[in-house]
C-alpha positions in Angstrom: -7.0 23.5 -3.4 -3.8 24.7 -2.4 -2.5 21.9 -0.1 -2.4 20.0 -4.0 0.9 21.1 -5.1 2.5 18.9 -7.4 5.4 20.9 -7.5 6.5 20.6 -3.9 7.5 16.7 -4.4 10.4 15.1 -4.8 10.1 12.9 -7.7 13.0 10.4 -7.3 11.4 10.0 -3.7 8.7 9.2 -5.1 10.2 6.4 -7.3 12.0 4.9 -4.8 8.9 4.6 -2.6 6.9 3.3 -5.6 9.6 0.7 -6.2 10.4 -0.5 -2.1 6.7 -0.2 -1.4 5.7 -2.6 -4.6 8.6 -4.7 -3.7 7.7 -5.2 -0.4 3.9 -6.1 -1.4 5.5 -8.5 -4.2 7.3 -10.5 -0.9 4.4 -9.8 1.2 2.3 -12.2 -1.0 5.1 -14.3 -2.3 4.7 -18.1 -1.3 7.7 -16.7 1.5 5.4 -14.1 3.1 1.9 -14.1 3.7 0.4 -16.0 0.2 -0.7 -19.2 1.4 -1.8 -18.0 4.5 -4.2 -15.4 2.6 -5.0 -18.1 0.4 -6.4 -20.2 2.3 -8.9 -17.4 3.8 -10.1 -16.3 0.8 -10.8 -19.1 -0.1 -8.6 -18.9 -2.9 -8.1 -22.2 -5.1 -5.4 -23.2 -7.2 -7.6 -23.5 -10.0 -8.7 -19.9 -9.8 -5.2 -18.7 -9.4 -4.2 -20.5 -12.5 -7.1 -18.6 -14.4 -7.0 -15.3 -13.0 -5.5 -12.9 -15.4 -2.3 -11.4 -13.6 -1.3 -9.0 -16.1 -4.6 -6.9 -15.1 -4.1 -7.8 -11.4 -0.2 -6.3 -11.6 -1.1 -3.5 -13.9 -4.1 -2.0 -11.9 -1.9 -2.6 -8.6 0.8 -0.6 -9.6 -1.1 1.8 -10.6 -2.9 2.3 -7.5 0.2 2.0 -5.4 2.0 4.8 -8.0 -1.4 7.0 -7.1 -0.9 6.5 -3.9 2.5 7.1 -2.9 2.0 10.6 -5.2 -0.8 11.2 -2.8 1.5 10.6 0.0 3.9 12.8 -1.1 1.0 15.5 -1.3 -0.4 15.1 2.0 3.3 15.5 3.3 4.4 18.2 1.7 1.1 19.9 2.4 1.5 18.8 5.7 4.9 20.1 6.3 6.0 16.6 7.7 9.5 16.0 7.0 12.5 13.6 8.2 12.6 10.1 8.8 10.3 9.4 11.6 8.0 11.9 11.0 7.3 10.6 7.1 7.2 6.7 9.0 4.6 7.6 11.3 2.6 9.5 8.4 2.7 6.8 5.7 1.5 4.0 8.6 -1.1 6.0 10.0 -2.2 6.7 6.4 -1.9 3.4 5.6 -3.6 1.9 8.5 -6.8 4.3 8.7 -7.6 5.2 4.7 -6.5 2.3 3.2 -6.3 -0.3 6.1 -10.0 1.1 7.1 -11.2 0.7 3.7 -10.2 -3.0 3.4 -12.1 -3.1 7.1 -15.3 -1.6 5.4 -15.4 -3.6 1.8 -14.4 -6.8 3.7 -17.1 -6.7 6.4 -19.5 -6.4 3.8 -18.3 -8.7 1.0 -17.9 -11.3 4.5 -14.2 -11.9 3.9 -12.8 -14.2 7.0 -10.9 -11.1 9.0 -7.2 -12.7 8.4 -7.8 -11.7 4.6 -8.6 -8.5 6.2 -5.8 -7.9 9.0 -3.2 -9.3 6.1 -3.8 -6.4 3.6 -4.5 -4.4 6.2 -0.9 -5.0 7.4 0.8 -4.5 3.9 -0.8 -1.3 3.4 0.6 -0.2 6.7 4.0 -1.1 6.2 4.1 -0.3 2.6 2.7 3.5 2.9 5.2 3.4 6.7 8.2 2.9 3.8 7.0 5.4 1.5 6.7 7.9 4.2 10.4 6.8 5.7 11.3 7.5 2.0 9.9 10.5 1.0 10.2 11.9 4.5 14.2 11.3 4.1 14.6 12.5 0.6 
């Protein structure tokens, strides 16, 4: 496994693209971005909300997104893509086909209404298109 080098990344890129890419999901589905909206087609009550355990919900997200952007780096140093708009294109096409795809797959199935769908879709997209810009620049 060669292409895994953990050595060829750039740490504090990787920090910085942990932190814009978890702030942007944290606006993303704030009340301001896409929250209600999402909501509303999950079929998400307020009652639920106010029960769900958020520590969990913020803890296992961060970790994901943390494993992810690492990944990221990876697959771009492995890749040899560098610069700005080469590490933008990367992180959205990432995002859009692995992790947009997967929400495509598990969402068909669970029958999730498609806006659910299109809206995390979305905020993977942009999220990993940040991390990429980020890493790609750094």
């Amino acid at each position: 496994m060669e292409w895994f080098e953990l050595g060829a990344i750039n740490w504090w890129a990787v920090a910085l693209a942990f932190a814009l890419s978890f702030g942007l999901g944290w606006f993303w589905y704030s009340p301001q971005g896409f929250f209600n909206p999402w909501k509303r087609a999950a079929g998400i009550t307020d009652e639920q909300m106010r029960e769900a355990d958020m520590g969990t919900a913020f803890g296992g997200t961060a970790a994901a997104n943390l494993l992810g952007v690492i990944l990221l780096a990876v697959l771009m140093a492995a890749a040899d893509v560098s610069g700005a708009w080469q590490g933008l294109v990367f992180g959205a096409m990432v995002g859009l086909v692995f992790r947009g795809g997967a929400h495509a797959l598990h969402n068909g199935f669970a029958i999730r209404r498609p806006l659910v769908t299109l809206i995390d879709a979305a905020h993977d997209t942009v999220a990993l298109a940040v991390a990429g810009l980020v890493i790609g620049l750094m």
